[in-house]
MIVO-870171 format. One record per residue (C-alpha): residue number from 1; x, y, z; residue in three letters. Coordinates in Angstrom, 1 decimal. Example, Ala and Ser with C-alpha at 12.3 -4.5 7.8 and 13.67 -1.06 7.14 Angstrom:
<dokols>
<1, <12.3, -4.5, 7.8>, "ALA">,
<2, <13.7, -1.1, 7.1>, "SER">,
</dokols>
This chain:
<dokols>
<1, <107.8, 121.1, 97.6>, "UNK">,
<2, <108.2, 121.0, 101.5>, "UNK">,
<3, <109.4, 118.2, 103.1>, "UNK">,
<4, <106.7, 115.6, 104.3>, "UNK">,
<5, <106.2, 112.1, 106.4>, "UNK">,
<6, <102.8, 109.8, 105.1>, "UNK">,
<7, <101.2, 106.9, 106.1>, "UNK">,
<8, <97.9, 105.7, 105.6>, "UNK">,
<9, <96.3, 103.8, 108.6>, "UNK">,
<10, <93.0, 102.1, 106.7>, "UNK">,
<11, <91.9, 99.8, 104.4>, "UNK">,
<12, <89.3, 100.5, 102.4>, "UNK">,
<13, <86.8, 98.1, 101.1>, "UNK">,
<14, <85.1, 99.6, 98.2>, "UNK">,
<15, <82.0, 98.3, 96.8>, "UNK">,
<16, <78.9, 96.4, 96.0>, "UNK">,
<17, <77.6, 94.6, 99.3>, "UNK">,
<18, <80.9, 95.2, 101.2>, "UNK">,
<19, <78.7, 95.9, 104.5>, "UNK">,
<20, <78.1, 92.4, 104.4>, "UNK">,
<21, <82.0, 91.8, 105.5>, "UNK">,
<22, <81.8, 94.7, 108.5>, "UNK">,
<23, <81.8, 91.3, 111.2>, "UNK">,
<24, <85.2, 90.1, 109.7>, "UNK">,
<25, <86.7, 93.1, 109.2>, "UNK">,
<26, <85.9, 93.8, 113.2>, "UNK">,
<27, <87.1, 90.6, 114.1>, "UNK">,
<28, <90.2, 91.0, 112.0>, "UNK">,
<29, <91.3, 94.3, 114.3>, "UNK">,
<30, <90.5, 92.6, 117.4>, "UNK">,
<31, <87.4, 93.8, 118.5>, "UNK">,
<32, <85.8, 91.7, 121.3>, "UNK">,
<33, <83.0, 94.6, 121.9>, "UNK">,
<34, <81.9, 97.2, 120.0>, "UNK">,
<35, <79.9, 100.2, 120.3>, "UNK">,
<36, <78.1, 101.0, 117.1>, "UNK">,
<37, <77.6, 104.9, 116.7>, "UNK">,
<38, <74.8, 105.8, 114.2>, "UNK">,
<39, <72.9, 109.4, 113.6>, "UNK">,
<40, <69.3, 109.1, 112.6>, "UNK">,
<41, <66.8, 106.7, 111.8>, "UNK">,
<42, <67.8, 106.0, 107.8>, "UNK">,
<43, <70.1, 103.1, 109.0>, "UNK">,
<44, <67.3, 101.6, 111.0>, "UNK">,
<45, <64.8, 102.6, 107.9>, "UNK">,
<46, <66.8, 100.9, 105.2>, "UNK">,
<47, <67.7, 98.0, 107.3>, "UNK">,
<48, <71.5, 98.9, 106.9>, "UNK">,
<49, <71.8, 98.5, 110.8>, "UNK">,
<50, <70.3, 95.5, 110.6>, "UNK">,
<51, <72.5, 94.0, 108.4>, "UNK">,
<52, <75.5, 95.6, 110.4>, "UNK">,
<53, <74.1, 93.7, 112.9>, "UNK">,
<54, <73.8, 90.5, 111.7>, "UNK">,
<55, <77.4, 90.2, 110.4>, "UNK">,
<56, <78.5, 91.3, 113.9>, "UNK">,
<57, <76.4, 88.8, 115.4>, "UNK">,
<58, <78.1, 86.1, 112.7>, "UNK">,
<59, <81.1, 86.7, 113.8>, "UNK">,
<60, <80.2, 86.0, 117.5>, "UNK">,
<61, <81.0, 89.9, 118.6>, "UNK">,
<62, <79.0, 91.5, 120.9>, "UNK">,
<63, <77.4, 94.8, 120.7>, "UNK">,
<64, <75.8, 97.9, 121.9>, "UNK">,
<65, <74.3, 100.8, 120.0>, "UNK">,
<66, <74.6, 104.3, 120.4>, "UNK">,
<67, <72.0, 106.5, 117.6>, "UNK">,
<68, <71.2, 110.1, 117.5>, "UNK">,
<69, <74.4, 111.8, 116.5>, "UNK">,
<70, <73.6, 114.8, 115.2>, "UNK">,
<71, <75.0, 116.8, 112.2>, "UNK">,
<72, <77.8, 119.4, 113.5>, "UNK">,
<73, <78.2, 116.4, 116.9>, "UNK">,
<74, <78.5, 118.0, 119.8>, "UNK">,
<75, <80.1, 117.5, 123.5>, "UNK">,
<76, <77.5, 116.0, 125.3>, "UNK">,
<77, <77.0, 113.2, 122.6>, "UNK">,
<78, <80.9, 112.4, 122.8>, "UNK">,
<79, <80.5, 112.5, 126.9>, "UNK">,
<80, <77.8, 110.5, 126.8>, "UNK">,
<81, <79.6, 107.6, 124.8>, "UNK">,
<82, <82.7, 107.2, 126.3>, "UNK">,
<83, <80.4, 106.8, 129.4>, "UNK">,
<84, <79.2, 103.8, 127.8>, "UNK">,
<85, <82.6, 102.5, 126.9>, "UNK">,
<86, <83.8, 102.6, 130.6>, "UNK">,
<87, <80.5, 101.3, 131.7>, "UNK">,
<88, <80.5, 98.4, 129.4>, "UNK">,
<89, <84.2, 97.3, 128.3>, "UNK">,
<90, <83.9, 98.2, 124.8>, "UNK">,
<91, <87.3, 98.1, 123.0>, "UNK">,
<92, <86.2, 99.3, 119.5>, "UNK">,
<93, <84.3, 101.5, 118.3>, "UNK">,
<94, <82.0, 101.3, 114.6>, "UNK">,
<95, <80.8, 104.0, 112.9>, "UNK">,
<96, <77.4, 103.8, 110.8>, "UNK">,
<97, <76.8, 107.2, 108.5>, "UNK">,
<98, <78.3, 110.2, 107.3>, "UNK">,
<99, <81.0, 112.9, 108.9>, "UNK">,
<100, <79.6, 113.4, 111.7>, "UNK">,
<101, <79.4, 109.5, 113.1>, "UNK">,
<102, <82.5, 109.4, 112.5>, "UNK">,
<103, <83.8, 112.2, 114.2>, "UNK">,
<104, <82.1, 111.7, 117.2>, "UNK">,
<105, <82.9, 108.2, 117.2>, "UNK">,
<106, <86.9, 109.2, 116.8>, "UNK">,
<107, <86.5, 111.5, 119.9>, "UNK">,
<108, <84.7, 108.9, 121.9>, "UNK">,
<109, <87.9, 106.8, 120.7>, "UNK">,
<110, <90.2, 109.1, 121.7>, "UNK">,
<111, <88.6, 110.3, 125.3>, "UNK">,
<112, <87.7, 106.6, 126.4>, "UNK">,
<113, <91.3, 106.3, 126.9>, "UNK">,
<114, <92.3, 109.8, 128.5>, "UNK">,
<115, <92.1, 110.3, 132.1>, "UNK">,
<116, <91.1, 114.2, 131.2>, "UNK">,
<117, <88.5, 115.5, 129.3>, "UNK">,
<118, <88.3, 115.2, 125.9>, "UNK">,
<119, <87.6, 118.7, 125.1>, "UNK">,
<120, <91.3, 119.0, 125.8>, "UNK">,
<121, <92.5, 117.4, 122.2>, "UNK">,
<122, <90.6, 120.0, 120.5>, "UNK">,
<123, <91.6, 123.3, 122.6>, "UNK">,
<124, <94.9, 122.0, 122.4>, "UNK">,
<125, <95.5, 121.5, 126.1>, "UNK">,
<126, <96.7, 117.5, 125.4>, "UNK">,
<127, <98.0, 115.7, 122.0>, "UNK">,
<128, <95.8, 112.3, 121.7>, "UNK">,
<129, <98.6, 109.8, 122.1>, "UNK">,
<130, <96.4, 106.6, 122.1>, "UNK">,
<131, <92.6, 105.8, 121.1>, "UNK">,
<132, <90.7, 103.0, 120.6>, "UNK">,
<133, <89.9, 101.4, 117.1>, "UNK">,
<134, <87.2, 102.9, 114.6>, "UNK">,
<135, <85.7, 100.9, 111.9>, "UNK">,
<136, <83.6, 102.8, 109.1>, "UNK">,
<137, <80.3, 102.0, 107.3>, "UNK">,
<138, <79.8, 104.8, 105.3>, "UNK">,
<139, <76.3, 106.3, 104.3>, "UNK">,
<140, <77.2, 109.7, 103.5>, "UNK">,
<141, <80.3, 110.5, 101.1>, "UNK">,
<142, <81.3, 114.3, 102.1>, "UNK">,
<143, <83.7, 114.9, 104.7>, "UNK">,
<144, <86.3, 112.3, 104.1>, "UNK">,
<145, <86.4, 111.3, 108.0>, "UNK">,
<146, <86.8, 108.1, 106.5>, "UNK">,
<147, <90.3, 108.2, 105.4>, "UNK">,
<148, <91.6, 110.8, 107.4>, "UNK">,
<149, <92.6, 111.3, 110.9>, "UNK">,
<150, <90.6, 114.6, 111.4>, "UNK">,
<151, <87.6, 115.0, 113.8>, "UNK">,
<152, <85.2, 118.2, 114.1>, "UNK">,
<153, <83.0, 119.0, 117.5>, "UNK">,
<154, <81.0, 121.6, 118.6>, "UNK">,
<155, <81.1, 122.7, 122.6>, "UNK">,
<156, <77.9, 123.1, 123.3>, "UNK">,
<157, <79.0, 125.8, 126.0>, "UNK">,
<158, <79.8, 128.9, 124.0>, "UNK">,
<159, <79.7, 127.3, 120.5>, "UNK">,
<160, <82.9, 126.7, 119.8>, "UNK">,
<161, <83.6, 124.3, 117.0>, "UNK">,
<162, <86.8, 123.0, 116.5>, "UNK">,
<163, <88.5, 121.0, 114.7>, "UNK">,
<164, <91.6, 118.5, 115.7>, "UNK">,
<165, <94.1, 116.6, 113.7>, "UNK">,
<166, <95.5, 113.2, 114.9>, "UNK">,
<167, <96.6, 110.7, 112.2>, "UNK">,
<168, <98.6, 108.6, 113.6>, "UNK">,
<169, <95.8, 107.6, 116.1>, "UNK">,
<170, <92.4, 108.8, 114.5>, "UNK">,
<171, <92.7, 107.0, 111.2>, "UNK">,
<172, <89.9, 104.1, 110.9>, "UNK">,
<173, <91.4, 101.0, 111.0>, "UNK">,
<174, <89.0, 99.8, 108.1>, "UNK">,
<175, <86.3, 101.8, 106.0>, "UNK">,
<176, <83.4, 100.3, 104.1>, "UNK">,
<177, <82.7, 102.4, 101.1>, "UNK">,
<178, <79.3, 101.3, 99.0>, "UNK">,
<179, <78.4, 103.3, 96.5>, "UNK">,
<180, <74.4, 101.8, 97.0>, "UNK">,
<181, <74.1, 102.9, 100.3>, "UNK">,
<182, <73.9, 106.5, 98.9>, "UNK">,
<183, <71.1, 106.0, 96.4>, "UNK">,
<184, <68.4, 107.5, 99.0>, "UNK">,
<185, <70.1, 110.5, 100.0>, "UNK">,
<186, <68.0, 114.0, 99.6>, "UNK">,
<187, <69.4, 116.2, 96.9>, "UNK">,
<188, <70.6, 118.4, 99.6>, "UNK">,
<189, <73.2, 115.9, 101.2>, "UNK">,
<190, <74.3, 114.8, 98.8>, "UNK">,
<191, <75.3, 118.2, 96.9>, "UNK">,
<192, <76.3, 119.9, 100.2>, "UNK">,
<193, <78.8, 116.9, 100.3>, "UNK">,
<194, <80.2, 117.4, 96.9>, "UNK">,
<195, <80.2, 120.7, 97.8>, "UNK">,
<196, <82.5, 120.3, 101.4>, "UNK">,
<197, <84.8, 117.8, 99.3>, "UNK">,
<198, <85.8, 120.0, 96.8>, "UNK">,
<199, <86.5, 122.9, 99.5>, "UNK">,
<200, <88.7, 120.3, 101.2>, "UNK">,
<201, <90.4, 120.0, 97.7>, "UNK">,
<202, <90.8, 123.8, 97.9>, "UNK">,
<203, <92.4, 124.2, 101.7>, "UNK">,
<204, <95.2, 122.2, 100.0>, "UNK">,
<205, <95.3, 123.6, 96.3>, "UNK">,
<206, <95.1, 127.5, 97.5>, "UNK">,
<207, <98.9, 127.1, 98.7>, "UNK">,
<208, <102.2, 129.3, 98.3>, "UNK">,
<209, <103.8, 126.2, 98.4>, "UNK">,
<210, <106.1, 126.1, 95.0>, "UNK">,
<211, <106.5, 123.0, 92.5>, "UNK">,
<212, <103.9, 120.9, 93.6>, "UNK">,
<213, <102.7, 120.1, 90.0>, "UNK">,
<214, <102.3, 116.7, 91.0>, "UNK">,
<215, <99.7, 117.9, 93.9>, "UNK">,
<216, <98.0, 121.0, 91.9>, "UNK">,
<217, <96.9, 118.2, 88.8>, "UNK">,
<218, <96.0, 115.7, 91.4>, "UNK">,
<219, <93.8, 118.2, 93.1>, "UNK">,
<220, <92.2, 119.6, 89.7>, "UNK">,
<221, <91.8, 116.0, 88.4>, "UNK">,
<222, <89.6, 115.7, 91.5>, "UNK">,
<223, <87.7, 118.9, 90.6>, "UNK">,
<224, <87.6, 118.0, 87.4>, "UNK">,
<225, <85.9, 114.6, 88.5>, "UNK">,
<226, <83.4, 116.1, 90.6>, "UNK">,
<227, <82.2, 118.3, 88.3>, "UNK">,
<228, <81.8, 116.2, 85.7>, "UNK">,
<229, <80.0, 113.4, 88.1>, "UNK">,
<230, <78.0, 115.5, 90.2>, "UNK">,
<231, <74.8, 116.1, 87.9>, "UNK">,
<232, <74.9, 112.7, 86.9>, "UNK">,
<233, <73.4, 111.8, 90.6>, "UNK">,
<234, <71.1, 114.5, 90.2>, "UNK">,
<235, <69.8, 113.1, 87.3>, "UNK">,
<236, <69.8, 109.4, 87.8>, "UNK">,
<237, <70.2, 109.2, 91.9>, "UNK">,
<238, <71.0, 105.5, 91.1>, "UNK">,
<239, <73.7, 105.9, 88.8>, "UNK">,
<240, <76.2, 103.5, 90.4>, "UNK">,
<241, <79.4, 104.7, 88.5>, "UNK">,
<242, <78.8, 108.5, 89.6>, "UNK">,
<243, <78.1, 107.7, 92.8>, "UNK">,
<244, <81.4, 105.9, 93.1>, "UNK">,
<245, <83.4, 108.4, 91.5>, "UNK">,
<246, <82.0, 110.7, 94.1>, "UNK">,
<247, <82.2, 108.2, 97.1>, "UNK">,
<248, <85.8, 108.3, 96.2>, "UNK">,
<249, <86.4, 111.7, 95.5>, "UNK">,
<250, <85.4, 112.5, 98.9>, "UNK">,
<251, <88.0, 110.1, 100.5>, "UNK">,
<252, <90.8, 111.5, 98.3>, "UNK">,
<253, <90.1, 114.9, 98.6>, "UNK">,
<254, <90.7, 114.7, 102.7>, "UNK">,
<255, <93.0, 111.8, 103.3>, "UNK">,
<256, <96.1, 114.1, 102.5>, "UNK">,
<257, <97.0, 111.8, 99.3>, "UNK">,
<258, <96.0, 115.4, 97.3>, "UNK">,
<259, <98.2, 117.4, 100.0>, "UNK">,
<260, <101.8, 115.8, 100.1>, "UNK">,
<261, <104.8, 118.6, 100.4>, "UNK">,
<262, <102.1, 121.6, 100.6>, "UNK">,
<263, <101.2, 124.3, 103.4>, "UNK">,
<264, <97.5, 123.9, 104.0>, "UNK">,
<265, <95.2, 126.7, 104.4>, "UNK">,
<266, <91.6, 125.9, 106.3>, "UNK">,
<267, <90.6, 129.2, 106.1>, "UNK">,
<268, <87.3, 128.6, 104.7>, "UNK">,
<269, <86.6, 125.8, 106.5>, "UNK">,
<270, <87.4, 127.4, 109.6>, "UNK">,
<271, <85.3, 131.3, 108.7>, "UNK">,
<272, <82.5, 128.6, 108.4>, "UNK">,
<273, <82.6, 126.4, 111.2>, "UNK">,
<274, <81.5, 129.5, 112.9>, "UNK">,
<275, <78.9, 129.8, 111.0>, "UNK">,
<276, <77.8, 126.4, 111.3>, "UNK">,
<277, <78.5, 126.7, 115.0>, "UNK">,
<278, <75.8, 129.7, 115.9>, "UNK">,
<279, <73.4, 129.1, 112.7>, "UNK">,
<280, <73.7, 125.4, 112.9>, "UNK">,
<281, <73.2, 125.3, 109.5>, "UNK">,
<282, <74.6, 122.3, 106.8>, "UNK">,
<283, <78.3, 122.3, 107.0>, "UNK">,
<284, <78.2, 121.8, 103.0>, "UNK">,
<285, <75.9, 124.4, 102.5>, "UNK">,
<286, <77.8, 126.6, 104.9>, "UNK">,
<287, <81.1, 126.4, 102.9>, "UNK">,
<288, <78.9, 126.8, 99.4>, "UNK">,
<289, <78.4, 130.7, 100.8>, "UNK">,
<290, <82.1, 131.2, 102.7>, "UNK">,
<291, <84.4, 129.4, 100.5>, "UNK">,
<292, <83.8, 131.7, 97.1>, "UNK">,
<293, <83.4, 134.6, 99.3>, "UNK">,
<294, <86.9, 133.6, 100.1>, "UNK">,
<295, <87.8, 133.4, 97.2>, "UNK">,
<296, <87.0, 136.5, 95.3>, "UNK">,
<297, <89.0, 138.1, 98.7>, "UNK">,
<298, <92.1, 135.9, 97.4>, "UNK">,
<299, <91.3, 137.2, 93.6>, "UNK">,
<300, <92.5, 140.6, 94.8>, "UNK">,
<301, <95.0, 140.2, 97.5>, "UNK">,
<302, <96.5, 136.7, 96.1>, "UNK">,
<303, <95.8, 136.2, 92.6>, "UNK">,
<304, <98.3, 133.5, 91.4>, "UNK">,
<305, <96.3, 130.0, 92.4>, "UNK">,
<306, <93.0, 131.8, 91.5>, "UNK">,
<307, <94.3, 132.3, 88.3>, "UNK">,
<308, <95.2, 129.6, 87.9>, "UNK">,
<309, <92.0, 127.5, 89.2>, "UNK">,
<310, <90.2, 129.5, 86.4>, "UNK">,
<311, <92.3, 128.2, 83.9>, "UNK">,
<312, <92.7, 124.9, 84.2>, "UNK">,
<313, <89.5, 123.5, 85.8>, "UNK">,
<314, <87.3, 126.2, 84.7>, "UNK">,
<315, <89.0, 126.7, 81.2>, "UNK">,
<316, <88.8, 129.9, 81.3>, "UNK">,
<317, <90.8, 131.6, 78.4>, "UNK">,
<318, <94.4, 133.2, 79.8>, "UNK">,
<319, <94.8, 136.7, 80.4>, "UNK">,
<320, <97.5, 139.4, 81.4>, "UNK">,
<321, <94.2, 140.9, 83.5>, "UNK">,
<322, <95.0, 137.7, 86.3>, "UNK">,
<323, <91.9, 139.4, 88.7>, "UNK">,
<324, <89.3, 139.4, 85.8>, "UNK">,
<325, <90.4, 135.7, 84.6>, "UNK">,
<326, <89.8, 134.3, 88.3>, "UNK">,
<327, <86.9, 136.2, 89.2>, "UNK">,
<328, <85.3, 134.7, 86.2>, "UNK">,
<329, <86.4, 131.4, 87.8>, "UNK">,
<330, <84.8, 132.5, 90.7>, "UNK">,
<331, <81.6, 133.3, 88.6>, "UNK">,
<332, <81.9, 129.4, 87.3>, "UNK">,
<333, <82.1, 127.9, 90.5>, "UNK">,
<334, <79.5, 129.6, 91.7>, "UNK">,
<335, <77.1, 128.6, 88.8>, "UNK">,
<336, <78.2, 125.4, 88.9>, "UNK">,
<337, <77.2, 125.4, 92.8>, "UNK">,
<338, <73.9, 127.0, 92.0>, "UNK">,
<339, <72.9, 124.4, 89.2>, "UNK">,
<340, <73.2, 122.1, 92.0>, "UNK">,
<341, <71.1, 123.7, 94.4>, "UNK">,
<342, <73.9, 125.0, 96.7>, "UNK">,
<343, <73.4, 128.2, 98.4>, "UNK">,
<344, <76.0, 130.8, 97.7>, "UNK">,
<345, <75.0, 133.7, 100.1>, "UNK">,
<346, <74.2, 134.4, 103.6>, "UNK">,
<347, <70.1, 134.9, 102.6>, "UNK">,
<348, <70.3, 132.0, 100.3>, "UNK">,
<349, <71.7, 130.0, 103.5>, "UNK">,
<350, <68.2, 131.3, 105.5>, "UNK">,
<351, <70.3, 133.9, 107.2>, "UNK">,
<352, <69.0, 137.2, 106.5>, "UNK">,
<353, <71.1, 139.1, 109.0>, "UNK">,
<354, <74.0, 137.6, 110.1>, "UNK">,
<355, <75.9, 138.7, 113.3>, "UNK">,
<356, <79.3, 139.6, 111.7>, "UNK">,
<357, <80.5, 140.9, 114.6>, "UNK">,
<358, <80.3, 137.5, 116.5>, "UNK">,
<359, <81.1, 135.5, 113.7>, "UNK">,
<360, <84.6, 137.2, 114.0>, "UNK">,
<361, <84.7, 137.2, 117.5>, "UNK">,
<362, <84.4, 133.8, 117.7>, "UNK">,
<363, <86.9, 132.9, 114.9>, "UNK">,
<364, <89.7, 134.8, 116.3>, "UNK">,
<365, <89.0, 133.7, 119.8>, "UNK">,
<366, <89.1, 130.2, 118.5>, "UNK">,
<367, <92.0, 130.7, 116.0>, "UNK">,
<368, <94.2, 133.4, 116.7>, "UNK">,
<369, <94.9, 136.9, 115.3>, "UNK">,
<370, <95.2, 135.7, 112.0>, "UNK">,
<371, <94.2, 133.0, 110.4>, "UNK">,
<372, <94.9, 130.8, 107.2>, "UNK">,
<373, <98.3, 130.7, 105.4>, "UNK">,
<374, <97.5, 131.4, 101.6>, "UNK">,
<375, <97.0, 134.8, 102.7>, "UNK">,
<376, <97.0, 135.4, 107.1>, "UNK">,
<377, <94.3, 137.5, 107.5>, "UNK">,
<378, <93.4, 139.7, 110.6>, "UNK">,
<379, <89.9, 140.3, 111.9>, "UNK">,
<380, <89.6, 142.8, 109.5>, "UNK">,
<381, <90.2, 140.8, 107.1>, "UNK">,
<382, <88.0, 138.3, 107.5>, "UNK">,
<383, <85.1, 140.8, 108.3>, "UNK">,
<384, <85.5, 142.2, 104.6>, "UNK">,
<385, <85.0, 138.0, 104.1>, "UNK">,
<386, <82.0, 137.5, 105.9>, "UNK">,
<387, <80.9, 140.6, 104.5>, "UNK">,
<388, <81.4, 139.9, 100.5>, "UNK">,
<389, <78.8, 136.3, 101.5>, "UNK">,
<390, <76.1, 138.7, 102.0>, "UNK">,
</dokols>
């Protein structure tokens, strides 16, 4: 186990009705105004904003609102709201939805405060070394930019989506986590959720980090968890318990809790932010196709954790013939991701011909010569990847 250095920044309010407390929890980190950043019109629909409102309004706080955040945010969104914080002395800023609120409110956070351009954090010009407080609501259990200090953006100019890291600044002060606020998600949310949780699991698990046993069975307890959860929503969409396995799943699986003393990969998430990036297709749904593509790759070249995934979350019987036991954990994970209505190849995705060549193009460009650390793979490499999702 390497050496490591953790601190967790939020506090999480899990539950029945918490939204109801999102006024005093803002209060209680000092915001005086607060920009509320929201994505579509389901807050508005279900009244969720409304009742946001009210408890801001409770508490004597005042507010503006910022909706339209699209999935896979992009620049000009993030531009366009720390506009609005400089125009209108807003010292907080309050996520309403899923990932991709939050991650565009944590770069509005992060560039409201920076004399530069923002764009610099995440081309790795600048290190965010201040940013103002984010509160979560959260509609949309998936990415686990609830708990974490991560943020994704795309720039619009050349697609280039990217990815930046920033704990000790980017982790919301609070997060509101009710399970009931997820009963009216589509099917395909909420499984392409499950699904980018469990790869996060994996950019941690699919390590050559040794004696972690500690990590491995907290990261296939998670698996475990999620599998066993995941068609209960399916089948009762209002099945409270499920849901809040899963609403917590996703926040342990990306808070770093399932990570300590390991060397993370990203691989997959990176091979599919690409994809995402050009296609602009569901990040969840993008990983379902990559990340066993991945995989069966690893199966060949790397087969210990494979192996070993097979085994003890897919109980697949143990083998001296390692490749055949993970590939058939590949074949698992694959039909479990199917069952759910995943996608699990490039035509399945609505992709009929993919352009490989850019996809790798743009991945090196935006990553380096090689890329990941379970196995560092070069452009050839990841072209035989791209190429095993067809």
């Amino acid at each position: 186990m390497n050496n490591f250095s953790f601190k967790s920044y939020t506090e999480f309010v899990f539950g029945k009705q918490t939204e109801q407390q999102v006024g005093e929890l803002c209060h209680k980190y000092g915001a005086k105004k607060v920009l509320v950043v929201y994505g579509g019109g389901s807050v508005v629909r279900s009244g969720l904003l409304q009742r946001v409102e009210d408890a801001l309004q409770k508490e004597h706080i005042d507010f503006l609102e910022m909706g339209g955040i699209q999935p896979n945010p992009v620049d000009t969104e993030v531009y366009k709201g720390i506009d609005t914080v400089h125009d209108n002395h807003i010292d907080f800023l309050l996520a309403v939805g899923g990932g991709s609120v939050i991650d565009a409110a944590k770069a509005i956070a992060a560039g409201a405060v920076y004399d530069g351009d923002f764009w610099d954090f995440y081309c790795n010009k600048a290190k965010v070394e201040k940013a103002l407080p984010v509160g979560v609501v959260l509609t949309i259990p998936a990415a686990g930019s609830e708990g974490s200090g991560n943020s994704v953006i795309t720039k619009t100019d050349g697609l280039h989506k990217i990815s930046l890291r920033a704990p000790e600044h980017l982790r919301p002060a609070f997060s509101i986590m009710n399970p009931e606020l997820t009963y009216t998600l589509p099917n395909k949310q909420t499984v392409a959720g499950i699904c980018d949780m469990m790869v996060h699991i994996s950019e941690r698990y699919f390590t050559n980090t040794t004696e972690i046993e500690t990590g491995d069975r907290i990261c296939e307890g998670l698996y475990k968890a999620i599998i066993e959860e995941a068609p209960k929503i399916l089948k009762n969409p209002k099945d409270y318990d499920a849901r809040a396995n899963i609403m917590w799943a996703g926040m342990v699986a990306h808070n770093w809790t399932s990570a300590f003393g390991m060397q993370e990969c990203w691989c997959s998430h990176f091979m599919e932010h690409e994809v995402s990036a050009v296609y602009n297709v569901t990040h969840g749904e993008g990983l379902s196709v990559i990340f066993p593509a991945w995989l069966t790759y690893m199966c060949k070249h790397n087969v210990h954790k494979p192996y070993q995934f097979a085994v003890r979350v897919w109980n697949v019987p143990e083998s001296d013939d390692k490749e055949a036991v993970a590939l058939e954990g590949v074949r698992r994970l694959k039909e479990f991701w199917h069952s759910l209505g995943l996608p699990i190849t490039f035509k399945e995705l609505g992709i009929d011909k993919p352009d490989i060549d850019l996809l790798v193009s743009k991945l090196h460009e935006n990553k380096g010569g090689l890329v990941g650390s379970y196995m560092k793979l070069s452009s050839i490499e990841t072209r035989k990847i791209y190429e095993l999702a067809l």
